[in-house]
Structures are given as structure tokens and as C-alpha cells.
N, C-alpha and C positions, 0 to 999 in steps of 0.2 A: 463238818467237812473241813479240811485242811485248809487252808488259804491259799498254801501255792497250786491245790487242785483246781481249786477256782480258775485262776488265771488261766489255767489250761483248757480248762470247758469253755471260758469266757471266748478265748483264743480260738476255739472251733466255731464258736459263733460268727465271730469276726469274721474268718475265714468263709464262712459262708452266706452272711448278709450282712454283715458291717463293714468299717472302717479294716479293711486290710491289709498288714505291715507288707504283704506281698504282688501289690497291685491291687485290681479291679478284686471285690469278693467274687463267687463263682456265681452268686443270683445276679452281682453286675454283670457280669459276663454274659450270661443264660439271658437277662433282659434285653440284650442290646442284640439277639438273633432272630429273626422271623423263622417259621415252621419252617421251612423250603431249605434255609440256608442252614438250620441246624442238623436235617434230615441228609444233607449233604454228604455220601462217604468215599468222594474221592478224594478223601484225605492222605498225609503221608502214614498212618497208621491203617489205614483203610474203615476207621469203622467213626460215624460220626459224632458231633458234638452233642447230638439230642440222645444217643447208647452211653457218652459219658455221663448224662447226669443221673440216665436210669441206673445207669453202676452206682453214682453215691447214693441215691433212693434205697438202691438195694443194701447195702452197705447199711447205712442207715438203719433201715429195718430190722438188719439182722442182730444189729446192736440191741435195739429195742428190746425185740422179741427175744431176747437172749437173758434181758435183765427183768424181763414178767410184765412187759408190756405188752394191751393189745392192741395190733397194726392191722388196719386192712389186707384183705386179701392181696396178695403181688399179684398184680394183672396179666404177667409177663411169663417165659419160662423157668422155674427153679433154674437149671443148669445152666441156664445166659446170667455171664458177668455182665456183658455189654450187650443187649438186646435192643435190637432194631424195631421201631414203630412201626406197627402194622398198617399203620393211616396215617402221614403224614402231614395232617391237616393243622391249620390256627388253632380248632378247636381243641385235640388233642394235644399239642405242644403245649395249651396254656393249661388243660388235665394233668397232664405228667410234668409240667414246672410245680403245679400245685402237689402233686404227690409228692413231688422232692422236699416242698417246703414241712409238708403232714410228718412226713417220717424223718426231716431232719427236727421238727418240734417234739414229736415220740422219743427219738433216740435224746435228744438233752433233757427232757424232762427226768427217764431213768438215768441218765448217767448224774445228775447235781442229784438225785435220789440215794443214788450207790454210796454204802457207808465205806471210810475210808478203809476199814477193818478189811474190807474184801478185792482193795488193789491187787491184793496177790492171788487170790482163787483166778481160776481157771476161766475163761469164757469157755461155754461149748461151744460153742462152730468152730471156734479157729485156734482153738486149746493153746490158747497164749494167755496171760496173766492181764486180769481187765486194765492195772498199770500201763503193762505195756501198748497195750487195742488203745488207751488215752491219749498214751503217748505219738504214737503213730498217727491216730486222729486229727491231732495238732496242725499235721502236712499234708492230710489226704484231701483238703475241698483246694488248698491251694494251689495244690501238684495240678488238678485235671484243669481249677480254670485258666494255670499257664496254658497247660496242653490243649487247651482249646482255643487261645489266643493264640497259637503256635501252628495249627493244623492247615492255616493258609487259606482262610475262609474270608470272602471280602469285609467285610464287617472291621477284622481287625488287621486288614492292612493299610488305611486311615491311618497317619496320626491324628495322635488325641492325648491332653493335654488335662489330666482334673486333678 
């Protein structure tokens, strides 16, 4: 694999449980809410921070299963981007954190798998060039755990200071 690919896959890790050029990663984010307040969608988006992370789960997944990985069944509806928990509960919030973490280890195991040769072929689902789905990658855990820091949820209207 290429080296500056690395960086980039390394970069989606970051972005989602490490060290974060862009704030908190999104599993710091996702940590620091209870069931109640993630479930929360009186957001200025309307739709809450526990439907943001099932989107990168989903997202995730699709990466996976796109590159011949196999992922557990999506518990949720195919046609929800952003799908709402049926059961709001602890127990559930800390199931579907763990699904996020399953399908974000699925989706990077195929992608540092993916030979450099096939940047350019096609993803099927989103018939963009796996380059580009990498590239994009790069901003997508960071983008939502702003927008989640951003949704006006008490949690992160605290200053906090790490």
C-alpha cells in the first residue's frame, strides 16, 4: 500500500477514536452522552446524536460490505440514513456504540486491505472511485462529532478544557 494511503486510513482512525487534529474523536464525543441525552431530537437539525452515529455505522458498513467484507445484519431500516432507536435505553445506546465501533473495525480492516491498484474502480453503492469514498472518509467522523457538539445538547455546553 502506498504510504500517503496510510496516512489517510490512519487519519479516519484518529478521527474516530484517537488523537483528533479536529477536536474531541467522535467515540470521545459518543462517550461523554448518556442514552437519554443522545436520544434527544430537539435538535436544530431535528434528528439526534444517537441517529448521527447509526449514519457512520451505516456508512461504515456499507464501505465494508462493499469491499467483501462480512458485516452483521443492519438492525435498522435499509432506507434510514439517520434512523431513530426504537428503545432508547443504556442498554441499547451502549449495543449500537458497540455497533459503530464493529463496523468502523470492518470497514478499516477492508480498506488497509484494498490494493492501491483499485483507487480508481468504482465503489458500488455510491459509484464514486474508492480514492475518492477515502478521501471523503478522512472528514466524515469529524464532520458529525462537531455536529454533535454543535446540536445544543447539555453535555457540551460545559466548557472543557483536554
Amino acid at each position: 500500500m502506498n504510504g500517503c494511503l496510510e496516512y489517510f486510513l490512519d487519519a479516519i482512525d484518529a478521527e474516530f477514536f484517537g488523537k483528533s487534529w479536529n477536536g474531541p474523536s467522535l467515540t470521545a464525543t459518543l462517550d461523554r452522552l448518556s442514552a437519554a441525552e443522545a436520544a434527544r431530537d430537539d435538535t436544530w437539525e431535528g434528528y439526534s446524536a444517537w441517529s448521527v452515529a447509526l449514519h457512520c455505522a451505516k456508512c461504515k458498513r456499507v464501505v465494508a460490505v462493499d469491499l467483501g467484507a462480512e458485516a452483521p445484519a443492519w438492525p435498522y431500516p435499509e432506507e434510514a440514513w439517520f434512523p431513530a432507536p426504537p428503545e432508547p435505553s443504556p442498554e441499547a445506546w451502549e449495543r449500537d456504540r458497540e455497533l459503530l465501533r464493529v463496523m468502523h473495525d470492518l470497514s478499516m480492516g477492508a480498506l488497509r486491505a484494498l490494493p492501491e491498484a483499485r483507487l480508481a474502480d468504482e465503489m458500488p453503492s455510491w459509484k464514486r472511485p474508492w480514492g475518492q469514498v477515502i478521501a471523503w472518509l478522512v472528514t466524515h467522523d469529524a464532520f458529525h462529532g462537531a455536529q454533535i457538539r454543535s446540536m445544543g445538547l447539555g453535555t457540551f455546553k460545559e466548557k472543557r478544557h483536554e
